[in-house]
C-alpha positions as a Markdown table, in Angstrom:
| # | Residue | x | y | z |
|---|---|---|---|---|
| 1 | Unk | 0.0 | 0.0 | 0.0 |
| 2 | Unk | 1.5 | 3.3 | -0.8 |
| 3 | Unk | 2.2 | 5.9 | 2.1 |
| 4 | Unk | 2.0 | 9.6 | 2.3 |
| 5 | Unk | 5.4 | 9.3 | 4.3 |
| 6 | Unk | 7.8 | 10.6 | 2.2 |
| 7 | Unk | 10.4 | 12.3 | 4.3 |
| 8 | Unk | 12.8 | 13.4 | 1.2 |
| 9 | Unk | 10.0 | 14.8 | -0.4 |
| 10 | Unk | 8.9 | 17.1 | 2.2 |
| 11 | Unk | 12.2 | 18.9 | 2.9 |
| 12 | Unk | 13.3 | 19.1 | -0.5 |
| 13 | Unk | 13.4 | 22.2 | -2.1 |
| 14 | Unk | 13.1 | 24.5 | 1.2 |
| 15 | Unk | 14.7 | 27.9 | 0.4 |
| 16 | Unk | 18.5 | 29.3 | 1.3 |
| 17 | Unk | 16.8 | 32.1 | 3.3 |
| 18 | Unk | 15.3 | 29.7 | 5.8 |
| 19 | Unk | 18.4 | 27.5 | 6.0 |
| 20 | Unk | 20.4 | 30.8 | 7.0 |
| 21 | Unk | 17.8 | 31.4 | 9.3 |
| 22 | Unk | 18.0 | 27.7 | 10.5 |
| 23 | Unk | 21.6 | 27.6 | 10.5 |
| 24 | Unk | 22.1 | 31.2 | 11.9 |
| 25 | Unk | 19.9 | 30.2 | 15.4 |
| 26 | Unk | 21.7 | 26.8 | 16.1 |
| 27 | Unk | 24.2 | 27.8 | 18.2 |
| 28 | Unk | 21.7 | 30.2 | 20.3 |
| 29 | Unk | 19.6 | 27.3 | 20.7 |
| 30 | Unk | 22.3 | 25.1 | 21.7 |
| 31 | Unk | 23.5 | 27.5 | 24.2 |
| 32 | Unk | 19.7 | 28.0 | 25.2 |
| 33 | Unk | 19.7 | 24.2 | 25.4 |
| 34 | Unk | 22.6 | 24.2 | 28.1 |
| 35 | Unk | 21.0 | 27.4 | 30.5 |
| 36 | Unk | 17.5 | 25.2 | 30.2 |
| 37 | Unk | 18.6 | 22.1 | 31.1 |
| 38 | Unk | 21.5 | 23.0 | 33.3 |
| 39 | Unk | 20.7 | 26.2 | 35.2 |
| 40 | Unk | 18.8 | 24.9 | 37.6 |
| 41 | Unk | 21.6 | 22.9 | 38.8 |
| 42 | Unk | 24.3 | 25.1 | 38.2 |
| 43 | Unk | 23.1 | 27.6 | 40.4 |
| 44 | Unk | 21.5 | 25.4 | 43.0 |
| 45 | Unk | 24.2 | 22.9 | 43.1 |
| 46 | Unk | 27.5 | 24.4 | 41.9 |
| 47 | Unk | 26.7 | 28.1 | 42.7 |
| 48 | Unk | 24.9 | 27.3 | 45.9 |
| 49 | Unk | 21.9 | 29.4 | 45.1 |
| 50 | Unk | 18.2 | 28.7 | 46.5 |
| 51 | Unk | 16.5 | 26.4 | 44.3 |
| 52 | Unk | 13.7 | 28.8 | 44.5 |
| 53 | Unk | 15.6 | 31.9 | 43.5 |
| 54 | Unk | 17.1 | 29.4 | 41.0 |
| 55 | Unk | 13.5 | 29.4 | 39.7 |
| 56 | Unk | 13.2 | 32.5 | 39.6 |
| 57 | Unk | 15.2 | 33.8 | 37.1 |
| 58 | Unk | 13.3 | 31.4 | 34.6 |
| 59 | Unk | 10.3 | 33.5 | 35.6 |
| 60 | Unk | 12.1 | 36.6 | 35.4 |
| 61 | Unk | 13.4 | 35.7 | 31.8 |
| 62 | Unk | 9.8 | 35.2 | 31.1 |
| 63 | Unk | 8.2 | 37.9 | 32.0 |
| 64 | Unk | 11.0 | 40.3 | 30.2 |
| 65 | Unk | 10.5 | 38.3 | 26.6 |
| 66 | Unk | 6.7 | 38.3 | 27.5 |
| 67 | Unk | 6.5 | 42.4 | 27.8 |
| 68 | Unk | 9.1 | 42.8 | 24.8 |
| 69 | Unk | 7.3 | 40.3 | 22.7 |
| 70 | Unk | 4.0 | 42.5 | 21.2 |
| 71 | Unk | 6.0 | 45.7 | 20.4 |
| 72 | Unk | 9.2 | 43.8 | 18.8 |
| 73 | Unk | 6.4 | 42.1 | 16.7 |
| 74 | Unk | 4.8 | 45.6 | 15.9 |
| 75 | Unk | 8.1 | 46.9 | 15.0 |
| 76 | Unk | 9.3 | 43.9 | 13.0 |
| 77 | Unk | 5.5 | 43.9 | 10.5 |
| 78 | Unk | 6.4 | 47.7 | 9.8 |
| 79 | Unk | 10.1 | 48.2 | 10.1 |
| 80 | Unk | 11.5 | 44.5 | 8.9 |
| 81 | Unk | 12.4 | 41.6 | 10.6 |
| 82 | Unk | 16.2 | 40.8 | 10.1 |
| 83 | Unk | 17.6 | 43.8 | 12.2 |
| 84 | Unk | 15.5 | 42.0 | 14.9 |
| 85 | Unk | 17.2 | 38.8 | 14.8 |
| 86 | Unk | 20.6 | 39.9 | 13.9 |
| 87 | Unk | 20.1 | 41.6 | 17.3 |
| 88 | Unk | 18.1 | 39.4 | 19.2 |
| 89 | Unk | 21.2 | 36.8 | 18.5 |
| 90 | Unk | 23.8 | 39.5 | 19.4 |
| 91 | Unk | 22.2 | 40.2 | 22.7 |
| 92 | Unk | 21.4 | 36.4 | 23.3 |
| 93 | Unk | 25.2 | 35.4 | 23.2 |
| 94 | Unk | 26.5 | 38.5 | 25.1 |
| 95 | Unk | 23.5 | 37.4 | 27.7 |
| 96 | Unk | 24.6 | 34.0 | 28.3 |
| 97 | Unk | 28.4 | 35.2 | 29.2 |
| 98 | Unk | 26.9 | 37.2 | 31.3 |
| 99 | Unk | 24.3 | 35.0 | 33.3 |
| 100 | Unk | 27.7 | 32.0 | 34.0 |
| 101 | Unk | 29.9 | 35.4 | 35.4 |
| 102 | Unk | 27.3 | 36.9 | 37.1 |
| 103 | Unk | 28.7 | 36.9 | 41.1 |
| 104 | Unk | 25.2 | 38.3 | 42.6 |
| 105 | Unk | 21.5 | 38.1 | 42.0 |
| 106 | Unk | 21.1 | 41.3 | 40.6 |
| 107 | Unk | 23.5 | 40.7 | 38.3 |
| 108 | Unk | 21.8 | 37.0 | 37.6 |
| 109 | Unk | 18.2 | 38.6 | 37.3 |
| 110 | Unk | 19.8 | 41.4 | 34.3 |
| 111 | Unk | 21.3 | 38.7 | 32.5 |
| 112 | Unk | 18.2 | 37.0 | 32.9 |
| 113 | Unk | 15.9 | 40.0 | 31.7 |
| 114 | Unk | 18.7 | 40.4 | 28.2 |
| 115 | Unk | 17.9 | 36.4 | 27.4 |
| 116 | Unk | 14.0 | 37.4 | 27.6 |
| 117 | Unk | 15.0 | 40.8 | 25.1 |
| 118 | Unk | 16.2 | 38.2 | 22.8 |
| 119 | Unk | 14.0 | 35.9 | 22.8 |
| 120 | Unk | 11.3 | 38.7 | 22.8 |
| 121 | Unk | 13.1 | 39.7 | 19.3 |
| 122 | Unk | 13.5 | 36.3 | 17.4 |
| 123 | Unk | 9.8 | 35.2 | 18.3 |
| 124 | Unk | 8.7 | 38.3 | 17.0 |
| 125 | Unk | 10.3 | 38.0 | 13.8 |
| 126 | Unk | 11.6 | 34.3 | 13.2 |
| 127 | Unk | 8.4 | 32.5 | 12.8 |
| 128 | Unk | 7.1 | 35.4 | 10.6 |
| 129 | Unk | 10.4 | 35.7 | 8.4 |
| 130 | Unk | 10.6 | 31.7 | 8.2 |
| 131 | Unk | 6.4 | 31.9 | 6.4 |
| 132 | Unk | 7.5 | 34.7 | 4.3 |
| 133 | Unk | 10.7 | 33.0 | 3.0 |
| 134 | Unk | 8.7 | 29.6 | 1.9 |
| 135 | Unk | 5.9 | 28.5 | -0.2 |
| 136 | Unk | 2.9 | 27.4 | 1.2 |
| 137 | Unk | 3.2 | 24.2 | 0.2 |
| 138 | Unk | 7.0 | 24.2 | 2.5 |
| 139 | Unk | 5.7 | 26.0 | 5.3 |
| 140 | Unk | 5.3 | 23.5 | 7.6 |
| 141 | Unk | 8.6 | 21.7 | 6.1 |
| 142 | Unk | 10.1 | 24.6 | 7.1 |
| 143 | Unk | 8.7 | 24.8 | 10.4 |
| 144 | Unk | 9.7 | 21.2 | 11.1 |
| 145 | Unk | 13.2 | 21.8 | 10.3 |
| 146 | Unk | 14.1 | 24.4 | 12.3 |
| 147 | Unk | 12.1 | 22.9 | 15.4 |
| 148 | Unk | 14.4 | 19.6 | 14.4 |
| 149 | Unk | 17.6 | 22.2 | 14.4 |
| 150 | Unk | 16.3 | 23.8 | 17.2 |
| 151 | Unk | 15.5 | 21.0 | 19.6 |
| 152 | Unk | 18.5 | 19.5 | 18.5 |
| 153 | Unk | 20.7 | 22.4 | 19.5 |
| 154 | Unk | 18.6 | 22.0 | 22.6 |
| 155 | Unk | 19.4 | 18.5 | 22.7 |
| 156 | Unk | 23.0 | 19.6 | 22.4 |
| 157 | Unk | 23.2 | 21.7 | 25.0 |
| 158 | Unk | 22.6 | 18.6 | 27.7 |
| 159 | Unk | 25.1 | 16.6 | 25.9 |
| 160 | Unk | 27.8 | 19.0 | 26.4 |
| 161 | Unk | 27.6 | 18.3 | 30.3 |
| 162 | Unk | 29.7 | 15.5 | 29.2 |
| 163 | Unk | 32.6 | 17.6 | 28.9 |
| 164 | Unk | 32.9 | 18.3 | 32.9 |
| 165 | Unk | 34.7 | 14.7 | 33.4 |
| 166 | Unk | 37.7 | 15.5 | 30.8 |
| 167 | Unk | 37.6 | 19.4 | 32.1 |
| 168 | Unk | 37.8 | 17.5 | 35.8 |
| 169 | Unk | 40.6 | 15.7 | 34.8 |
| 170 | Unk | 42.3 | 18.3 | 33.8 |
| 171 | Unk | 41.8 | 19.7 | 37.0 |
| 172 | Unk | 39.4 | 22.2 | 36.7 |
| 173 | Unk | 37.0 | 22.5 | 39.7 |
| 174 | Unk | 33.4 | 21.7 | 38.9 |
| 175 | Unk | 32.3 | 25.7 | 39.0 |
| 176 | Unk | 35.0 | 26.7 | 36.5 |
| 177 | Unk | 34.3 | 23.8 | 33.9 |
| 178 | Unk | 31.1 | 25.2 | 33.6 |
| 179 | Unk | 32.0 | 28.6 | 33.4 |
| 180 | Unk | 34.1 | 27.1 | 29.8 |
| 181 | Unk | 30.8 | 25.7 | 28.5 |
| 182 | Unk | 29.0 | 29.1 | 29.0 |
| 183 | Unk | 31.5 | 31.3 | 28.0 |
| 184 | Unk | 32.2 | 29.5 | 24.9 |
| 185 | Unk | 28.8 | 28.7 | 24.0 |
| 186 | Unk | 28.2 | 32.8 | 24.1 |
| 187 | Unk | 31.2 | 33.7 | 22.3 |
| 188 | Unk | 30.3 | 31.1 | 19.5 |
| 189 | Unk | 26.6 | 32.3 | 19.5 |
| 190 | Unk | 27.7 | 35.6 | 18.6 |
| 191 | Unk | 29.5 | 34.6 | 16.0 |
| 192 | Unk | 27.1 | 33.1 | 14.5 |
| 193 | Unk | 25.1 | 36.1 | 13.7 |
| 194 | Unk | 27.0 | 35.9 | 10.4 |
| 195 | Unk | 25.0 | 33.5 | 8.4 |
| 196 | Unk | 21.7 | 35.7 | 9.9 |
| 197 | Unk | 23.0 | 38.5 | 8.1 |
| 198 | Unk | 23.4 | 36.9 | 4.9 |
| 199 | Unk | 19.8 | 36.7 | 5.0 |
| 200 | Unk | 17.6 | 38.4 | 2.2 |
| 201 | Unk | 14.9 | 39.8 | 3.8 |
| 202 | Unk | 11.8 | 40.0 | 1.1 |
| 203 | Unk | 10.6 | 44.1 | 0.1 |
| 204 | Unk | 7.3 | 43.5 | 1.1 |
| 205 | Unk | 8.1 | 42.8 | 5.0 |
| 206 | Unk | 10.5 | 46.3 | 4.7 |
| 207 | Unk | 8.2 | 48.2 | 2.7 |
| 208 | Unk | 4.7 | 47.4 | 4.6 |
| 209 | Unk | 3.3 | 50.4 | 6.1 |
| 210 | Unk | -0.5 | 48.9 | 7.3 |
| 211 | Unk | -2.0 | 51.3 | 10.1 |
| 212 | Unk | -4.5 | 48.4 | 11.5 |
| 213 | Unk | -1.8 | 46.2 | 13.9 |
| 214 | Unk | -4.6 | 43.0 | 14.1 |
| 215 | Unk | -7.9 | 43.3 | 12.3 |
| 216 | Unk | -11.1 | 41.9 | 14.0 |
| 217 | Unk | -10.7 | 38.4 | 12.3 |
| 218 | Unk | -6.8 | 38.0 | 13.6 |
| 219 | Unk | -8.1 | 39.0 | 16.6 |
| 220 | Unk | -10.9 | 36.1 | 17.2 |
| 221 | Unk | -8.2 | 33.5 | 15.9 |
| 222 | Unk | -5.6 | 35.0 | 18.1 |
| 223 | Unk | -7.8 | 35.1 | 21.4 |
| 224 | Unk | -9.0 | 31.2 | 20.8 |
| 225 | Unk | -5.5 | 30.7 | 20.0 |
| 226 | Unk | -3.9 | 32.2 | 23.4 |
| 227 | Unk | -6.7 | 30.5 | 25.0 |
| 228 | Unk | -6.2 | 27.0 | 24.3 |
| 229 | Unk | -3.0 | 27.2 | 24.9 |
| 230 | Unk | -2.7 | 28.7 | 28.1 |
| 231 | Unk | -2.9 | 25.2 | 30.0 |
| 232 | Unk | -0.2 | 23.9 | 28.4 |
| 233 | Unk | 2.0 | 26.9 | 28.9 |
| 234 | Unk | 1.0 | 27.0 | 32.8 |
| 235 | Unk | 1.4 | 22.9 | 32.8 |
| 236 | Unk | 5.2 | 23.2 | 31.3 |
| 237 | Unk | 6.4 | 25.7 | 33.3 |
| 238 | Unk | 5.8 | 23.9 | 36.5 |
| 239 | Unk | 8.1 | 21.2 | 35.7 |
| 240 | Unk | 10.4 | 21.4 | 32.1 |
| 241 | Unk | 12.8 | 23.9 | 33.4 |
| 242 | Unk | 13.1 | 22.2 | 36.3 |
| 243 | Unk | 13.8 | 18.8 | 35.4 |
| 244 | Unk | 17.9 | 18.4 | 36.2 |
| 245 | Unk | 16.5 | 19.4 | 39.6 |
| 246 | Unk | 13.8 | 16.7 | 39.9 |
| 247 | Unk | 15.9 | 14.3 | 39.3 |
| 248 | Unk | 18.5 | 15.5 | 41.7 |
| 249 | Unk | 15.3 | 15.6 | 44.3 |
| 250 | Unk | 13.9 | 12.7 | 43.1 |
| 251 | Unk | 16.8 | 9.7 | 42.4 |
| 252 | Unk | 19.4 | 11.6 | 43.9 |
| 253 | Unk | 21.6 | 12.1 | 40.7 |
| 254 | Unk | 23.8 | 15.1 | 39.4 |
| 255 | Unk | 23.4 | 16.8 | 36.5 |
| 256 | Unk | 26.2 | 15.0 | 35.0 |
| 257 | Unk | 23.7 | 12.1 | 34.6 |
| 258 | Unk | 20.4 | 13.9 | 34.4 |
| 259 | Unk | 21.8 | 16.2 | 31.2 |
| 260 | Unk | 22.7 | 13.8 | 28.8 |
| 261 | Unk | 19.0 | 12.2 | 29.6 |
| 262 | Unk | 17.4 | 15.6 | 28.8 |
| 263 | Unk | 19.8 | 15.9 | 26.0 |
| 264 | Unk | 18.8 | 12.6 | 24.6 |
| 265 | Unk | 14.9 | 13.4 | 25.1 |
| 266 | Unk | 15.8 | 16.8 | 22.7 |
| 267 | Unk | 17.6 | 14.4 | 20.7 |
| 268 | Unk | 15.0 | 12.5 | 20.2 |
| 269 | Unk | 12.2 | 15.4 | 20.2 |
| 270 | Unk | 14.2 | 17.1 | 17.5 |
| 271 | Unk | 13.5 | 14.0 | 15.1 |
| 272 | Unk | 9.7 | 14.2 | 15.4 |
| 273 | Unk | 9.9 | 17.0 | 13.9 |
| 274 | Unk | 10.6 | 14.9 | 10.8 |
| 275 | Unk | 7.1 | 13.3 | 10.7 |
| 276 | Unk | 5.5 | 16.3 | 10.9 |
| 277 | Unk | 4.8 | 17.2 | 7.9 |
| 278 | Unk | 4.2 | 13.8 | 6.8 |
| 279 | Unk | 1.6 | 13.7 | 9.0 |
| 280 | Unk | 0.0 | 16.9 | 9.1 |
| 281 | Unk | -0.8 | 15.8 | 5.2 |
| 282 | Unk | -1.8 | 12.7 | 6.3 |
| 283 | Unk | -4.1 | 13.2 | 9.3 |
| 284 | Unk | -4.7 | 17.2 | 8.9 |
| 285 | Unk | -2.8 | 19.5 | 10.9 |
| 286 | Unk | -5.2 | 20.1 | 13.5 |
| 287 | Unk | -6.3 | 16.2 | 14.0 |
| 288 | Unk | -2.0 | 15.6 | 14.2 |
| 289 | Unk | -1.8 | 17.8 | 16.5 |
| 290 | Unk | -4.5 | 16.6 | 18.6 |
| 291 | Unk | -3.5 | 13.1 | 18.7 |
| 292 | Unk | -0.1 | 13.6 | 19.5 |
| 293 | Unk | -0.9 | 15.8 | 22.6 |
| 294 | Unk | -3.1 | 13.9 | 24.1 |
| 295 | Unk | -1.0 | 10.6 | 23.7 |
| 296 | Unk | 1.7 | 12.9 | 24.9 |
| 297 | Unk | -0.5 | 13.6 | 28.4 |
| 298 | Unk | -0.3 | 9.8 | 29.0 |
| 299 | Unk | 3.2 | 9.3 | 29.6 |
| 300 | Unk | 3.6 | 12.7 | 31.4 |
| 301 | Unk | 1.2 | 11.2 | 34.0 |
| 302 | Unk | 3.4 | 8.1 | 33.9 |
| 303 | Unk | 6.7 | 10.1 | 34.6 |
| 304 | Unk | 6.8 | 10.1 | 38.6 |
| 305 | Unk | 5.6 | 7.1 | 39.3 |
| 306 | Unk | 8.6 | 4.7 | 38.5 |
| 307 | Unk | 11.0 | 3.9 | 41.6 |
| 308 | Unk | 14.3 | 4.3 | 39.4 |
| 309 | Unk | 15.5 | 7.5 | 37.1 |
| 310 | Unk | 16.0 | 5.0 | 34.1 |
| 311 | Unk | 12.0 | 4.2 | 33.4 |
| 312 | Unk | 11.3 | 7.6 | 34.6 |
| 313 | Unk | 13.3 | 9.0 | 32.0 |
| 314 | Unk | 11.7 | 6.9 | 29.3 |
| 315 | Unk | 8.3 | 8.5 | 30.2 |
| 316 | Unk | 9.6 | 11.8 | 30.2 |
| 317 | Unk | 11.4 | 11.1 | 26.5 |
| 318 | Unk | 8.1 | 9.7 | 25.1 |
| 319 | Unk | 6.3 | 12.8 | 26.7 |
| 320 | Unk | 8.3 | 15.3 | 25.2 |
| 321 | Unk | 8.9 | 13.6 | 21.6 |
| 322 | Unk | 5.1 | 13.1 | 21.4 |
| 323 | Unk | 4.2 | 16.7 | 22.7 |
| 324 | Unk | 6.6 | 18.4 | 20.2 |
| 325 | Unk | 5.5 | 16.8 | 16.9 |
| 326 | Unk | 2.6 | 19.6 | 17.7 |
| 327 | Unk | 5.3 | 22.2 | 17.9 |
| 328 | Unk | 5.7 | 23.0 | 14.3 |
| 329 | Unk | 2.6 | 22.3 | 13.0 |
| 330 | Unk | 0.8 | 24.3 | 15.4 |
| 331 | Unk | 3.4 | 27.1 | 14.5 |
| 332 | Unk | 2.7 | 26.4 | 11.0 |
| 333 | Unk | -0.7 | 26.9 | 11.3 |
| 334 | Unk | -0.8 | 30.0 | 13.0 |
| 335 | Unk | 1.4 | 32.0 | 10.1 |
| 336 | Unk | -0.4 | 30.0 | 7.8 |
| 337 | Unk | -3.8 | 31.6 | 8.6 |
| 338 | Unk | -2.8 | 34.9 | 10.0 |
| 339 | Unk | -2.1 | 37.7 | 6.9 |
| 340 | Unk | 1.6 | 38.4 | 6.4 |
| 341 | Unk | 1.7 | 42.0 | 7.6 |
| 342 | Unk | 0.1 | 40.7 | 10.5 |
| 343 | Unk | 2.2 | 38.0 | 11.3 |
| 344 | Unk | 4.9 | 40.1 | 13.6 |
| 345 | Unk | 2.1 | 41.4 | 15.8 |
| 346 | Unk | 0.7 | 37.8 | 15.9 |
| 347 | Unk | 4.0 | 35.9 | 17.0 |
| 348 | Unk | 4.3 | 38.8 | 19.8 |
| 349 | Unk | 0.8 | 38.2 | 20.8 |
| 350 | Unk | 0.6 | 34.4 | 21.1 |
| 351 | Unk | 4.5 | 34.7 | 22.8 |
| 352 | Unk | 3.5 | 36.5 | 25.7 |
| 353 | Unk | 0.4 | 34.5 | 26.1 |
| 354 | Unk | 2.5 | 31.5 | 26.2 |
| 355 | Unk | 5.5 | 32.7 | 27.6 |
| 356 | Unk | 4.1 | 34.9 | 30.9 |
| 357 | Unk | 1.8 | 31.6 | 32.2 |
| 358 | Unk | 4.8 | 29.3 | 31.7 |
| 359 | Unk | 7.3 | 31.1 | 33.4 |
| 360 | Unk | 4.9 | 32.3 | 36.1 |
| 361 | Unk | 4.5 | 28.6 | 36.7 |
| 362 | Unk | 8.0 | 28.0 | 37.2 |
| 363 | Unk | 8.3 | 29.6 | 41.1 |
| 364 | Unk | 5.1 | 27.4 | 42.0 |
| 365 | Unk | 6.7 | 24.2 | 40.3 |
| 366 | Unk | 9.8 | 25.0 | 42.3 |
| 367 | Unk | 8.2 | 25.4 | 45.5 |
| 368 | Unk | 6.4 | 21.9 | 45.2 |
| 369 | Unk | 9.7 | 20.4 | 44.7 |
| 370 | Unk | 11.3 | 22.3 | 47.2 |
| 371 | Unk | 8.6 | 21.0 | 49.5 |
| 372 | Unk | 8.6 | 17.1 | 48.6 |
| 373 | Unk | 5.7 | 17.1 | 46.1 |
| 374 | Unk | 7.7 | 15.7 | 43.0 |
| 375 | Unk | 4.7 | 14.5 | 41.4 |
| 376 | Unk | 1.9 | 17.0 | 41.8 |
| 377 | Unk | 3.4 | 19.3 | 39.4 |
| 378 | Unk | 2.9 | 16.3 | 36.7 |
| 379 | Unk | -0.7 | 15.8 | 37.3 |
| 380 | Unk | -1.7 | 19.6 | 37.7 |
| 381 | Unk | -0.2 | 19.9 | 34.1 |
| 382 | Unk | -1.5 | 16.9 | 32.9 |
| 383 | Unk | -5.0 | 18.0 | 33.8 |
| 384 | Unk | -4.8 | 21.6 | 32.3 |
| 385 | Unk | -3.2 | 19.9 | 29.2 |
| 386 | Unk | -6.3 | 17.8 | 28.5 |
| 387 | Unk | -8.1 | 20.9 | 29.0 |
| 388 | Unk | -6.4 | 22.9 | 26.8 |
| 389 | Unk | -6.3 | 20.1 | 23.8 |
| 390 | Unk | -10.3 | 19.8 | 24.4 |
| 391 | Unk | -11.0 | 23.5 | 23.5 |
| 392 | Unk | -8.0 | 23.6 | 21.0 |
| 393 | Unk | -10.0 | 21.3 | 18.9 |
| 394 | Unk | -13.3 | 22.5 | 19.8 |
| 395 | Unk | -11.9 | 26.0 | 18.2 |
| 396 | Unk | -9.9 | 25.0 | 15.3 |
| 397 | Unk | -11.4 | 21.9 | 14.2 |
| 398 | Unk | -12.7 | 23.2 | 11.2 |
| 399 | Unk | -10.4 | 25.2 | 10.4 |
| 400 | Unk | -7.9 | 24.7 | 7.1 |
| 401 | Unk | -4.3 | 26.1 | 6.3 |
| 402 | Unk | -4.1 | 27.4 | 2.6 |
| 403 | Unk | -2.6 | 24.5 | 1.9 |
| 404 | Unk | -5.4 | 22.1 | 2.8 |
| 405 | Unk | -7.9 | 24.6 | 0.7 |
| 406 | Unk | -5.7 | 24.3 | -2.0 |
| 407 | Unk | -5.2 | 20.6 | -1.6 |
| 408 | Unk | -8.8 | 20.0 | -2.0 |
């Protein structure tokens, strides 16, 4: 029987402009990858910091990108989007040198609010350059390959915990190895800006000039939007940027062991990005991405319960490879739907919806843990999840990308 899996197909023919732009925000993501997995730790563990004010900074960093996210997006539909991102990634790198030297908690919580400024920047304009760089018919390729560079890089970033035992044998203490990793991680995201600004940003996005930020019909997408998505934004935050901890609370292992199994799950995530596509065509994007959430729900539940970090980390892989096929479609679908010179406003929108709840979740989360309840952050989120996939569909089941229109 033939299949409509046909993974060559689907990525063929995406366009060098989204490549740079792929290429250009690896090694952001893979230093993103390291702060998200690791920082917890690091600052709990190796820095001696409260696990709470630990948490903290996640919210912080939220919050910043959260406020930022709406005007950057106003600013990127009528001014452009590439200054954004060049800049976003300048400010990115310099941040994460300056969040492994910080020496105080003021100085933690700046560093903190620049990483939210730049992520503030390339949501507001990365998502809407990567739709206006591709067909319709790539769109959702293209999606999927940056969230498989992106999680990835992410994926990455845990890996490189690795490189404490040979820095240890060296003898470098455990606080100055991971110092290296930061540093260099910054340094080499900077760099990188080079392959953003080889980016050819279309006229249309430079020359758009339209007074109306969100018309009335962007507006009733973008509120059921925010609003079925809110669960899952509160559910994550109370336990994804937290996880090197958990497991420290939990099983009683370092980060050194608890990285490279968040690495792996990004690993792992980042490749389900390559079915995407394949089945959004398939299935529809709004029934993939239904499917895959709610199968993803089951083995969040399951996560806590096992009695060693091994099976436990199995659940937690399957939950976040499952939840993150979703990723790019439901990006996909958004800038699919949404006009283009409304696109910037949109990502802001839909950011700060996300972003505020998840990382306003992440003190709570912390404060369970702190207090001994390692599970009851998994089945609070698993219960606003279902709640949020029920009136996702409820919302958007009928509703068709330009592809599927055309398709039919």
């Amino acid at each position: 029987m033939a299949t409509n899996f046909h993974f060559v197909k689907d990525f063929s023919g995406i366009s060098r402009d989204s490549k740079l732009l792929i290429g250009g925000g690896f090694l952001g993501n893979l230093a993103l990858g390291l702060i998200f997995t690791d920082l917890s730790y690091f600052l709990h563990t190796v820095r001696g910091i409260s696990i709470v004010y630990a948490g903290l900074v996640f919210t912080i960093e939220g919050i910043a990108g959260s406020v930022l996210a709406v005007p950057l997006g106003i600013l990127s539909d009528r001014n452009g989007r590439k200054k954004m991102i060049v800049y976003g990634n300048l400010i990115l790198g310099g941040s994460v040198v300056l969040i492994a030297i910080a020496t105080n908690l003021i100085q933690l919580y700046v560093a903190s609010i620049f990483i939210g400024i730049s992520d503030a920047a390339f949501t507001a304009s990365g998502g809407a350059m990567l739709s206006e760089i591709s067909t319709n018919e790539k769109r959702t390729a293209t999606f999927s390959l940056y969230a498989l560079a992106a999680n990835g890089a992410w994926a990455g970033g845990g890996f490189l915990l690795y490189l404490i035992y040979p820095l240890s044998n060296l003898g470098i203490n455990q606080l100055s190895a991971h110092l290296i990793l930061y540093i260099a991680l910054g340094l080499a995201t900077i760099v990188s800006t080079i392959l953003l600004v080889r980016i050819r940003e279309p006229a249309r996005v430079r020359t758009v000039k339209n007074k109306k930020i969100i018309s009335s019909d962007t507006r009733n997408i973008i509120t059921k939007y925010v609003l079925s998505n809110i669960g899952i934004a509160i559910g994550a935050g109370l336990f994804v940027p937290l996880m090197s901890q958990w497991f420290s609370y939990k099983y009683a292992i370092s980060d050194t062991i608890s990285g490279p199994i968040l690495g792996l799950s990004g690993l792992l995530l980042a490749f389900s990005a390559l079915i995407a596509p394949a089945l959004g065509r398939k299935m529809g994007i709004i029934n993939a991405m239904v499917v895959t959430m709610l199968a993803s729900t089951v083995f969040l539940i399951l996560t806590p319960i096992p009695g060693n970090y091994q099976i436990s980390a199995v659940f937690y892989i399957l939950r976040s490879l499952l939840m993150n096929v979703s990723g790019p479609l439901s990006n996909s679908l958004i800038m699919g739907i949404i006009p283009p010179e409304q696109r910037g406003a949109t990502s802001g929108i839909t950011s700060i919806f996300f972003r505020m709840p998840n990382s306003l979740s992440t003190y709570p989360g912390s404060l369970l843990m702190k207090d001994g309840n390692l599970s009851m952050p998994f089945y609070i989120a698993a219960i606003l999840y279902v709640a949020s996939i029920v009136s996702f569909y409820g919302w958007f089941r009928r509703v068709k990308p330009p592809e599927e229109v055309t398709a039919k």
